[in-house]
Gaussian input, Z-matrix of N, CA and C with variables (Angstrom, degrees):
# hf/3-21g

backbone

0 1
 N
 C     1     B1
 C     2     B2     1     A1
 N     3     B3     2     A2     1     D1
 C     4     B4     3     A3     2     D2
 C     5     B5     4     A4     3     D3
 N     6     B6     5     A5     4     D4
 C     7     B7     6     A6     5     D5
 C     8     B8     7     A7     6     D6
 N     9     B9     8     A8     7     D7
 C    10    B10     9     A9     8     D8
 C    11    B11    10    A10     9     D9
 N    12    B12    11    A11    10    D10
 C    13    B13    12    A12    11    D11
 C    14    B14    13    A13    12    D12
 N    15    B15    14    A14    13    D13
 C    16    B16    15    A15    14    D14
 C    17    B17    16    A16    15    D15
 N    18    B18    17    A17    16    D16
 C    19    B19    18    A18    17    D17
 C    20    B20    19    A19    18    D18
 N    21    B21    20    A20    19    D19
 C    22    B22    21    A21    20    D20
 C    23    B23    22    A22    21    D21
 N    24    B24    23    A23    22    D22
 C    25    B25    24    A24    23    D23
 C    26    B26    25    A25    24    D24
 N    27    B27    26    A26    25    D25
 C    28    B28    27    A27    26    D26
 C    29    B29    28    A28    27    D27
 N    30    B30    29    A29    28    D28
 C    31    B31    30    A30    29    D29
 C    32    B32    31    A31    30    D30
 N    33    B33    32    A32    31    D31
 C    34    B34    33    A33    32    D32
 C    35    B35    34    A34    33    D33
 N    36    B36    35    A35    34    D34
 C    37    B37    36    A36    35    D35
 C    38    B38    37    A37    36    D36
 N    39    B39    38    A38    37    D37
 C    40    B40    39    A39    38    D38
 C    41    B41    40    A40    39    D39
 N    42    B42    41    A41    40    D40
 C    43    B43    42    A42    41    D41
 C    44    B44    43    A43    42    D42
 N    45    B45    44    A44    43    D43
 C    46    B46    45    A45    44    D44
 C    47    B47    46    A46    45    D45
 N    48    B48    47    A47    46    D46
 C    49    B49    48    A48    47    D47
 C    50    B50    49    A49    48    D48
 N    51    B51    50    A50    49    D49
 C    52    B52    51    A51    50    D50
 C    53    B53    52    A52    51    D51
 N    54    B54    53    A53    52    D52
 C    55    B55    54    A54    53    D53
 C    56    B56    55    A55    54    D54
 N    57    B57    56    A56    55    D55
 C    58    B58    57    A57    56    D56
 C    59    B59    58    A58    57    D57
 N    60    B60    59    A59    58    D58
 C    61    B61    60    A60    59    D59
 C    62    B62    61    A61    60    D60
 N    63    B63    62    A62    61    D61
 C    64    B64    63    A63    62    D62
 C    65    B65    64    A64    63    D63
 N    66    B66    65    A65    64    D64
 C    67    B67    66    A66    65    D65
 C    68    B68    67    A67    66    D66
 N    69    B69    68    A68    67    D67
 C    70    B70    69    A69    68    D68
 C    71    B71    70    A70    69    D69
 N    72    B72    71    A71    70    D70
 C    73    B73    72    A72    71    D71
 C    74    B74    73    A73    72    D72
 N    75    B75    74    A74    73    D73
 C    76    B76    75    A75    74    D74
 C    77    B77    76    A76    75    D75
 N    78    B78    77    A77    76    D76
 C    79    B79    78    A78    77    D77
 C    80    B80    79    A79    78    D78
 N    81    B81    80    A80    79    D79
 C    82    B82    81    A81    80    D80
 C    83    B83    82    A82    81    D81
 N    84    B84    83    A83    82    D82
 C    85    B85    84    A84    83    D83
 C    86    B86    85    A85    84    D84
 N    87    B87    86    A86    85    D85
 C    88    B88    87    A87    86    D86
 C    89    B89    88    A88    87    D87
 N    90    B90    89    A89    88    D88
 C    91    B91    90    A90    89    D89
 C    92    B92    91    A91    90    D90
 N    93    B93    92    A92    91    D91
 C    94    B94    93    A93    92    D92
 C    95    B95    94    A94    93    D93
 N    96    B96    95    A95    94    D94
 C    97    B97    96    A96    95    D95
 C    98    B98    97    A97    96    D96
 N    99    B99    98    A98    97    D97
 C   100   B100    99    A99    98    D98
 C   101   B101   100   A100    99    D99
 N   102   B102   101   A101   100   D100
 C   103   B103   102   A102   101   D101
 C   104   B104   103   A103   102   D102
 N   105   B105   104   A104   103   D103
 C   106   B106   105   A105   104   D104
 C   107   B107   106   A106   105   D105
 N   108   B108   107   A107   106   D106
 C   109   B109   108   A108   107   D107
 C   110   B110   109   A109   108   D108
 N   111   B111   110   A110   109   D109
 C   112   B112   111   A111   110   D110
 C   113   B113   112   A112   111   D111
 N   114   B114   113   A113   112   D112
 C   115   B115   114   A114   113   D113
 C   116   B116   115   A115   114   D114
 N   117   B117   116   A116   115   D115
 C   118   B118   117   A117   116   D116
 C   119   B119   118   A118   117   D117
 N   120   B120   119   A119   118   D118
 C   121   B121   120   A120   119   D119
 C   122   B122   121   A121   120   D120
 N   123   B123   122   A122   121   D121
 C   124   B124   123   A123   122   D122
 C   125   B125   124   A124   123   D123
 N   126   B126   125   A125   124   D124
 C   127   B127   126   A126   125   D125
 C   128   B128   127   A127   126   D126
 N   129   B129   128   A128   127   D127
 C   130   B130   129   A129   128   D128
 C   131   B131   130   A130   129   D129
 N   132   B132   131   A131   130   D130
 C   133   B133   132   A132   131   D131
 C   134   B134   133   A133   132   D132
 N   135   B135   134   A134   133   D133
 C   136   B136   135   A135   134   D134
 C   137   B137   136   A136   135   D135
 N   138   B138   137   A137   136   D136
 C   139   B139   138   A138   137   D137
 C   140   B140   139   A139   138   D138
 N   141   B141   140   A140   139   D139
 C   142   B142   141   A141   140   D140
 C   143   B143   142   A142   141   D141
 N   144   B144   143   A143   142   D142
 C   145   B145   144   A144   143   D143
 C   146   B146   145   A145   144   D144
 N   147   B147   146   A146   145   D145
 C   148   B148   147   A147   146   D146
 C   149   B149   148   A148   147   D147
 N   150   B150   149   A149   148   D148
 C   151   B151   150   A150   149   D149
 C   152   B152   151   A151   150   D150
 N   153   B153   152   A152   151   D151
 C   154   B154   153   A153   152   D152
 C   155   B155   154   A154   153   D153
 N   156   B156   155   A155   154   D154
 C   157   B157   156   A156   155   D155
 C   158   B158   157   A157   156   D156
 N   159   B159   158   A158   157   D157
 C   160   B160   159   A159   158   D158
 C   161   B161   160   A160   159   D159
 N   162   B162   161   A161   160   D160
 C   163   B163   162   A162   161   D161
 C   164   B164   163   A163   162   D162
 N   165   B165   164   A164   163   D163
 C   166   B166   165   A165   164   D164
 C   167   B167   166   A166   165   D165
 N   168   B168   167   A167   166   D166
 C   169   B169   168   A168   167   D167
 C   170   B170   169   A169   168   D168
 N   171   B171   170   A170   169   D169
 C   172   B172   171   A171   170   D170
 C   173   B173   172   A172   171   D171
 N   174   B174   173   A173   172   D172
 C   175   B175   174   A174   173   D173
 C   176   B176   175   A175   174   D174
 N   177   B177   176   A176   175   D175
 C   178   B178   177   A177   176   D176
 C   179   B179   178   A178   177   D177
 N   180   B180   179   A179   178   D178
 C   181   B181   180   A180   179   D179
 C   182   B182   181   A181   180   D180
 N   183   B183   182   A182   181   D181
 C   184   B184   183   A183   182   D182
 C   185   B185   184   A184   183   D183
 N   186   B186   185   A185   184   D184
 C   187   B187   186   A186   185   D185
 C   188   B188   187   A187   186   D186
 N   189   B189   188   A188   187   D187
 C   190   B190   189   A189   188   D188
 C   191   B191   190   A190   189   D189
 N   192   B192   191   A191   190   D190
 C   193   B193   192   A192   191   D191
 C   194   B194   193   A193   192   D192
 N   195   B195   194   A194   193   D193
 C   196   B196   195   A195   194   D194
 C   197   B197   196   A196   195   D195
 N   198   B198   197   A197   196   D196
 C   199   B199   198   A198   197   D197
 C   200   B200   199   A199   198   D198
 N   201   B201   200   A200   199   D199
 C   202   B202   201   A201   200   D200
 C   203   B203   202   A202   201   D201
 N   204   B204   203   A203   202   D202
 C   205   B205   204   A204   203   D203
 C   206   B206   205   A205   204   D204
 N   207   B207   206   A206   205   D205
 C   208   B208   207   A207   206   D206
 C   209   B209   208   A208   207   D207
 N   210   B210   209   A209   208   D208
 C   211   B211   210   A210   209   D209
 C   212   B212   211   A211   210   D210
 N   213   B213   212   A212   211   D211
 C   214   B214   213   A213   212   D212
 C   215   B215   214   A214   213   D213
 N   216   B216   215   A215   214   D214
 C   217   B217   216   A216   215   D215
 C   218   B218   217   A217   216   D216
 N   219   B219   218   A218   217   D217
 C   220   B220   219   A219   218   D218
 C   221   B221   220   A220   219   D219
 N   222   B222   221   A221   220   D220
 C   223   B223   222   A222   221   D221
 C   224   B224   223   A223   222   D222
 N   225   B225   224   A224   223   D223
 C   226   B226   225   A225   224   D224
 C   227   B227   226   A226   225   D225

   B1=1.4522
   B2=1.5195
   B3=1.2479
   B4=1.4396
   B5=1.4658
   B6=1.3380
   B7=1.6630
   B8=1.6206
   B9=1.8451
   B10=1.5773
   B11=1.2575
   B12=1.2854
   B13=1.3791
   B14=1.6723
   B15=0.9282
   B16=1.8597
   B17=1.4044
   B18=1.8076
   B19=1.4334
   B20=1.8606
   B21=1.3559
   B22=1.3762
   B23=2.3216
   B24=1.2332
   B25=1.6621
   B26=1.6904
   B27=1.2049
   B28=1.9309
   B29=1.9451
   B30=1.3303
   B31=1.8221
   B32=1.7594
   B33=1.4468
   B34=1.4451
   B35=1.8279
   B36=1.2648
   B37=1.1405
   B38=1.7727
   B39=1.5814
   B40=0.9650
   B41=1.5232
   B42=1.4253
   B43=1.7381
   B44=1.0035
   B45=1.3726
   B46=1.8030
   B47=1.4412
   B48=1.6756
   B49=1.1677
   B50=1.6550
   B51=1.5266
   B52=1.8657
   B53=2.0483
   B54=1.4518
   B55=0.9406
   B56=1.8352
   B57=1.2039
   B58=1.6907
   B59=2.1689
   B60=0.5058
   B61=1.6607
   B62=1.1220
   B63=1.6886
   B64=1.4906
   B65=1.6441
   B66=0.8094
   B67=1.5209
   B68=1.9738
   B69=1.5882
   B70=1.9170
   B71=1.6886
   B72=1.1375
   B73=1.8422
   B74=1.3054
   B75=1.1925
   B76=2.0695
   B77=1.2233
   B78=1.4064
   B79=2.1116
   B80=1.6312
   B81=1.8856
   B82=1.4330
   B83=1.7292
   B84=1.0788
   B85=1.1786
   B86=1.3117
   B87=1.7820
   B88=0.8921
   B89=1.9233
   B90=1.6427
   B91=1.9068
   B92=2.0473
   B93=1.5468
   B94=1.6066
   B95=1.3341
   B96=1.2483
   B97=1.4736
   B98=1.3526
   B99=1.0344
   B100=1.8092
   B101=1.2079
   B102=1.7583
   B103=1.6131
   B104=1.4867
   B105=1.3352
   B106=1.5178
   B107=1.3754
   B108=1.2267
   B109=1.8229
   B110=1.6167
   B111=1.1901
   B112=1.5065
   B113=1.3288
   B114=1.5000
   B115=1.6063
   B116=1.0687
   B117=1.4697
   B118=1.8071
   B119=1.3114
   B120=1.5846
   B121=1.9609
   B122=1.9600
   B123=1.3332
   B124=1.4607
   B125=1.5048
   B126=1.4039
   B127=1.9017
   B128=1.3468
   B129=1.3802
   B130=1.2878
   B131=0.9786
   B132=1.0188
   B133=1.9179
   B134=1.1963
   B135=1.7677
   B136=1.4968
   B137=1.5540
   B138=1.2021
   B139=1.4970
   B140=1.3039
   B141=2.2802
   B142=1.5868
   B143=1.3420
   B144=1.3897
   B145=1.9173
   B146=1.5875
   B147=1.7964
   B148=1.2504
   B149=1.7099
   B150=0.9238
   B151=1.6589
   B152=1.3776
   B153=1.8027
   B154=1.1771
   B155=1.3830
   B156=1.8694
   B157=1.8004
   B158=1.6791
   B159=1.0676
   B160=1.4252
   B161=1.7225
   B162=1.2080
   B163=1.3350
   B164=1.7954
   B165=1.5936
   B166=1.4868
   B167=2.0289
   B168=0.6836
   B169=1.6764
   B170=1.3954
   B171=1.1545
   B172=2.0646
   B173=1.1470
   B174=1.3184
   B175=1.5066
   B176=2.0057
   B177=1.0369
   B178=1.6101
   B179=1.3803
   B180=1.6565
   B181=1.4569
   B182=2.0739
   B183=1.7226
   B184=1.0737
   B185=1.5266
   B186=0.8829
   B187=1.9164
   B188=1.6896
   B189=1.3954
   B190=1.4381
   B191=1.7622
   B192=1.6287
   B193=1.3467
   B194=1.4546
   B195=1.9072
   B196=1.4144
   B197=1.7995
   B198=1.0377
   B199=1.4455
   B200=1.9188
   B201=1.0884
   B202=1.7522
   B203=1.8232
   B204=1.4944
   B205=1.6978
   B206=1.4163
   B207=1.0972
   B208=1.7602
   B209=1.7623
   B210=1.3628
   B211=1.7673
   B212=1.4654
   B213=1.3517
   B214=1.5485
   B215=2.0070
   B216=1.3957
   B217=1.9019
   B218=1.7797
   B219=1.4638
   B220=1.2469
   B221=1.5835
   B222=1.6507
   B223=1.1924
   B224=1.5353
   B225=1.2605
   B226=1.4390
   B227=1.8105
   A1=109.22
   A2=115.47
   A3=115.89
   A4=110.39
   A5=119.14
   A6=104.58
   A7=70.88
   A8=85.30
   A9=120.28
   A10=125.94
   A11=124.56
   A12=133.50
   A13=119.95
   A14=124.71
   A15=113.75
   A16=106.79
   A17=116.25
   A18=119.98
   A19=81.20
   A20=79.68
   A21=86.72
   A22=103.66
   A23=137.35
   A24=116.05
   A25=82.65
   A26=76.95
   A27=92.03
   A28=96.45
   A29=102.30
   A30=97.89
   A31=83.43
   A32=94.99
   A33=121.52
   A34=114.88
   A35=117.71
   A36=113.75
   A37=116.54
   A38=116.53
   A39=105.43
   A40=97.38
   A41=125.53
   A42=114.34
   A43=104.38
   A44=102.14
   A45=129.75
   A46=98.71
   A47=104.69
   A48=110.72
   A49=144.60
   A50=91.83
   A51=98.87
   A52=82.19
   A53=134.03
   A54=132.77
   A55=120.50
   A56=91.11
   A57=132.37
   A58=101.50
   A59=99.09
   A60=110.30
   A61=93.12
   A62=120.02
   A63=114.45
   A64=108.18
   A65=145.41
   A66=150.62
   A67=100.78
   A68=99.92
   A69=100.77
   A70=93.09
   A71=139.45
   A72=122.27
   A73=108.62
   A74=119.18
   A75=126.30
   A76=106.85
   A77=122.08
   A78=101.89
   A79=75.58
   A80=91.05
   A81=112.50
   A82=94.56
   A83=122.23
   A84=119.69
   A85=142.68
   A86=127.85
   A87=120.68
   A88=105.15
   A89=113.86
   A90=79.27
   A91=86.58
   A92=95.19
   A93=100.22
   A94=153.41
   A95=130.82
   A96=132.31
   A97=128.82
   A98=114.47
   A99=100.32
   A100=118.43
   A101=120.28
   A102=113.43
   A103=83.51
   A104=110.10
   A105=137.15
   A106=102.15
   A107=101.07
   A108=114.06
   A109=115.55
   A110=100.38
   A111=107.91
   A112=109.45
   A113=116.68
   A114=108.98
   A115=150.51
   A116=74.88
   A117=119.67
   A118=100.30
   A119=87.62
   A120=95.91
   A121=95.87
   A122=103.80
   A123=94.50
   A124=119.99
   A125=104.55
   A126=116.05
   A127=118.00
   A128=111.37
   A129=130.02
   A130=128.52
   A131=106.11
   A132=128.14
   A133=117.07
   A134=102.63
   A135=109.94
   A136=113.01
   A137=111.95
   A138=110.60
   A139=120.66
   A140=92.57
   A141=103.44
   A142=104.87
   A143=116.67
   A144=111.91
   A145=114.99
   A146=110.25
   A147=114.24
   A148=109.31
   A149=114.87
   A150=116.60
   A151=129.22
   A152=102.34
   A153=105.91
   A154=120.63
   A155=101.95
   A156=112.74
   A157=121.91
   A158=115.78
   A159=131.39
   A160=104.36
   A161=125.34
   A162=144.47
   A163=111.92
   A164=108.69
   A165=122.84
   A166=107.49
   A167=104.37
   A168=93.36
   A169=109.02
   A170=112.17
   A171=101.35
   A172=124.31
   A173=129.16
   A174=158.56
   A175=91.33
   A176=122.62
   A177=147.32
   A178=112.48
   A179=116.18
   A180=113.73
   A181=77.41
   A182=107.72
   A183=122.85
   A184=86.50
   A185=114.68
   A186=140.88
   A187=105.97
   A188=96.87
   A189=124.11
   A190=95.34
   A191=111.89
   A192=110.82
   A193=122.58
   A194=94.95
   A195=109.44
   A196=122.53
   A197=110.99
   A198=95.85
   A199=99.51
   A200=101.46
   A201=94.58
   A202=102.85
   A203=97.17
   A204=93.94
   A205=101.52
   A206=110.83
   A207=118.82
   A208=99.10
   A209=101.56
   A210=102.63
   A211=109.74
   A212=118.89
   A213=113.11
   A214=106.92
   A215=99.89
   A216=81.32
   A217=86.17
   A218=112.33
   A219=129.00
   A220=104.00
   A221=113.12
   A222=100.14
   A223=118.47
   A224=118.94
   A225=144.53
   A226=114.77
   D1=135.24
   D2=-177.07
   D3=-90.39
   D4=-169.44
   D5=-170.58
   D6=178.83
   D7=115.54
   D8=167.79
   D9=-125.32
   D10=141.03
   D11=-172.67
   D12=-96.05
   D13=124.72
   D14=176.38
   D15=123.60
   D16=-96.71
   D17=-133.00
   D18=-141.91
   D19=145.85
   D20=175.33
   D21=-143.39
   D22=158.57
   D23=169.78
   D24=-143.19
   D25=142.01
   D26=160.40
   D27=-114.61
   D28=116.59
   D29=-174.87
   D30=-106.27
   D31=136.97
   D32=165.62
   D33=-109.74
   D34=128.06
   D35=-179.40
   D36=-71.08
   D37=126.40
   D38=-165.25
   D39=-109.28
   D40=47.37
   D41=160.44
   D42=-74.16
   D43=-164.24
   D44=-153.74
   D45=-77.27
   D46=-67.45
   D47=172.24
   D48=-77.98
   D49=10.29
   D50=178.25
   D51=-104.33
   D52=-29.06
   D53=-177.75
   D54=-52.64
   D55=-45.30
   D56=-170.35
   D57=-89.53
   D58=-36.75
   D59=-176.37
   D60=48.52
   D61=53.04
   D62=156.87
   D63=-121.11
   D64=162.15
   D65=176.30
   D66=-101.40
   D67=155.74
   D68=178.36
   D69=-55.75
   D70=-31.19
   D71=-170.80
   D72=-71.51
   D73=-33.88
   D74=-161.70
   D75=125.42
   D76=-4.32
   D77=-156.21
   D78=-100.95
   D79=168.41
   D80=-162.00
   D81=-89.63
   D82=135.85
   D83=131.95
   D84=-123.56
   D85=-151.25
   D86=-146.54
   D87=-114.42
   D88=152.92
   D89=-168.75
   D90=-76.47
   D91=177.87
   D92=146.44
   D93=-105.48
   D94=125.39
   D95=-152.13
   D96=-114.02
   D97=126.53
   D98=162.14
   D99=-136.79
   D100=-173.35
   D101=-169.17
   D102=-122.39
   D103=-170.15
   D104=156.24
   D105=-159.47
   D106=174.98
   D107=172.63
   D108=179.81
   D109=114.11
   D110=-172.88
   D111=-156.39
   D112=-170.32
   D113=168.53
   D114=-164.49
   D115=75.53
   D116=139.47
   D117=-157.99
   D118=175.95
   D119=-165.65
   D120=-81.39
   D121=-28.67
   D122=178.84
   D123=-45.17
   D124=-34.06
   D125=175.73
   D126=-63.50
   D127=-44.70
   D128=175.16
   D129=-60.43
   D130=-31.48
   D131=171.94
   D132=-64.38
   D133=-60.79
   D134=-178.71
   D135=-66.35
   D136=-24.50
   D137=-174.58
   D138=-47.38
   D139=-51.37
   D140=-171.04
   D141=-79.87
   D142=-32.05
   D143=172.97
   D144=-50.70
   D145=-18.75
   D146=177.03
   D147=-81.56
   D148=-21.61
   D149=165.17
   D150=-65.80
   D151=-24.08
   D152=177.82
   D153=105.26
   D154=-3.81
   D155=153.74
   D156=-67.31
   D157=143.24
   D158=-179.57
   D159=-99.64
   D160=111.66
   D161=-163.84
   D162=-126.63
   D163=121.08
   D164=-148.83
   D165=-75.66
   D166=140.08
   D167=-176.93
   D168=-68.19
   D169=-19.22
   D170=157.67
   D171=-86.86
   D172=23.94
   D173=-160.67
   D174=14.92
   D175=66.53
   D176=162.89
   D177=-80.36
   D178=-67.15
   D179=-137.39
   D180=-144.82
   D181=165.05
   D182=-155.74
   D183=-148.27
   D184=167.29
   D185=175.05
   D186=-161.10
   D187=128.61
   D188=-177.55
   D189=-89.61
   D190=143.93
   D191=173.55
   D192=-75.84
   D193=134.91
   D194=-150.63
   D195=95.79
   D196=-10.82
   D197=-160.57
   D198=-94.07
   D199=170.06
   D200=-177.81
   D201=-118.23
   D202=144.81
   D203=-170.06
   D204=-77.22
   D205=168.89
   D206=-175.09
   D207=-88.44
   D208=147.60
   D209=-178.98
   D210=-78.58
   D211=-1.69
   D212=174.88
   D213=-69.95
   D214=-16.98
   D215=-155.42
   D216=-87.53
   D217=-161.10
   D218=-170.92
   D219=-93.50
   D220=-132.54
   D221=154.27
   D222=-123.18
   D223=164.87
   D224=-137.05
   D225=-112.28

């Protein structure tokens, strides 16, 4: 077990359909998630941007790779 000091994010994908836990057919799914932990959030950030999540400059809202942002938010 590791043992970190500072910052830690749990990013939740906030599209339509990880929002909705429905898929375009109807079946339920699941949202998508990840952690980081480091310390500072700047680390944390880059970590999950290193996964290939898209993370909002008001650190609000998250995007899982692949997913498309919803046209309600601003920009991302």
């Amino acid at each position: 077990m590791a043992i970190t000091s500072g910052y830690s994010i749990d990013a939740y994908c906030d599209c339509e359909q990880c929002v909705t836990n429905i898929d375009p057919v109807g079946r339920w799914c699941r949202q998508e998630m990840t952690s980081a932990a480091g310390e500072t959030y700047a680390e944390c950030a880059a970590l999950i941007r290193s996964y290939g999540w898209k993370l909002s400059r008001n650190k609000m809202h998250a995007l899982a790779p692949g997913h498309k942002k919803p046209k309600s938010w601003g920009k991302l």
